[in-house]
N, C-alpha and C positions, 0 to 999 in steps of 0.2 A: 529698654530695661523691663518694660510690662508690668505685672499687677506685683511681682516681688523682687524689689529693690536691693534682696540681700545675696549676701554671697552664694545660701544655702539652695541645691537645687532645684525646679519645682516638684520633680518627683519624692524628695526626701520629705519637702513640707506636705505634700497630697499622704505621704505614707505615714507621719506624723500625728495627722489631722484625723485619722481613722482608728487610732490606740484610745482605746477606754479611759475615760477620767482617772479612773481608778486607781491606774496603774500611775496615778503622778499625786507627788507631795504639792498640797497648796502649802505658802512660804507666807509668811508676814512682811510689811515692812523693817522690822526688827533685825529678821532675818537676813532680808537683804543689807541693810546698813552692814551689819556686823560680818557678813559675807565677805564682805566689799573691801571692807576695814582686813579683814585677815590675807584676802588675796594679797594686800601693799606688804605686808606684815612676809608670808611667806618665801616670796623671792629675796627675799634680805635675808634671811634665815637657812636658805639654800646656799646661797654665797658667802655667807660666813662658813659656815662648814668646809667648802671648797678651798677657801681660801685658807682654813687653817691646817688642811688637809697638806696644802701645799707648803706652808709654814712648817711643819713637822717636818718635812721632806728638806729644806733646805739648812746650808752652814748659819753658824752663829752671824756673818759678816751678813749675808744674805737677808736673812730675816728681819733684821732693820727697818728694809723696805716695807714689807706687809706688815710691820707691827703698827706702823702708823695708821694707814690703810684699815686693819681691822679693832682698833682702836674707838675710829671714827665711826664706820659699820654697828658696831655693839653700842654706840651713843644712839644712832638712828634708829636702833631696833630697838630697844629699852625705850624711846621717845613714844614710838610707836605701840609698843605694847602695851605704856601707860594709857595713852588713847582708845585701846582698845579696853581694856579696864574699867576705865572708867565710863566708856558707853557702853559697857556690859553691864556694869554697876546701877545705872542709869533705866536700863528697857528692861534689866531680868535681875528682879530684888532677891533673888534668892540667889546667886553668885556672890554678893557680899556674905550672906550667913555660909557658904560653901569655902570662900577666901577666909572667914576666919577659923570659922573651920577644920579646915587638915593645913590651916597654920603656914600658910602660902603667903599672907601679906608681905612686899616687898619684895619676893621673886617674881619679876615681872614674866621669864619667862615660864614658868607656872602656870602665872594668872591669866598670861595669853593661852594658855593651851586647855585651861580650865574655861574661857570664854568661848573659844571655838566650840567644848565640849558642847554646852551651854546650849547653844545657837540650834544644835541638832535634837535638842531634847524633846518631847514633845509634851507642852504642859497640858493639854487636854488629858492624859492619861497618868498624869504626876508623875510627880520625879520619885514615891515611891519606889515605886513599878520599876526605873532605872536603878534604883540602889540595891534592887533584888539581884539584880542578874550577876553569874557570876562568871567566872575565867574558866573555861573549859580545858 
């Protein structure tokens, strides 16, 4: 196996290893937690869509099937969004004043999407600075 263990080739980490700090975001522990938390969060959220994609597409007998199906899905994902919420709530106090805010409390899927926002902000330069920018 040699000195890299991982799947990635040695040429990719040698080409890697030579890109300017610069050029790369340092991340918090925060960041990762909450990363981590949205990646479980996402693929639920893909397949729900799919899933209802394909609900629309089918007869009234048909649909039966998936409705239970995504029923369950929208429990798991609403579970999970609270989770994420509330560790959002937890590492970045200013997504509670943000949730009550623009009046998001109790859409979870909102407040998941307001938490990811969150995660990318960078508070060294405020969150001013984010509220200026606008929609081009």
């Amino acid at each position: 196996m040699g000195m890299f263990p991982c799947s990635i080739p040695k040429g990719d980490i040698k080409a890697l290893m030579k890109i300017e700090e610069r050029w790369f975001r340092r991340v918090t522990e925060d960041f990762l937690v909450m990363r981590r938390m949205v990646l479980v969060y996402k693929p639920l959220m893909k397949t729900h869509q799919q899933l209802m994609n394909r609900y629309r597409a089918l007869s009234e007998a048909e649909r039966e099937v998936l409705r239970q199906v995504i029923k369950s899905l929208e429990v798991r994902m609403e579970e999970m969004a609270r989770m994420i919420a509330k560790e959002t709530g937890k590492r970045y106090p200013v997504y509670n004043r943000l949730v009550d805010a623009l009046g998001v409390g109790g859409n979870f899927v909102a407040m998941e999407a307001l938490a990811e926002l969150i995660t990318y902000l960078d508070p060294s330069t405020g969150f001013r600075k984010t509220g200026n920018l606008r929609a081009v």
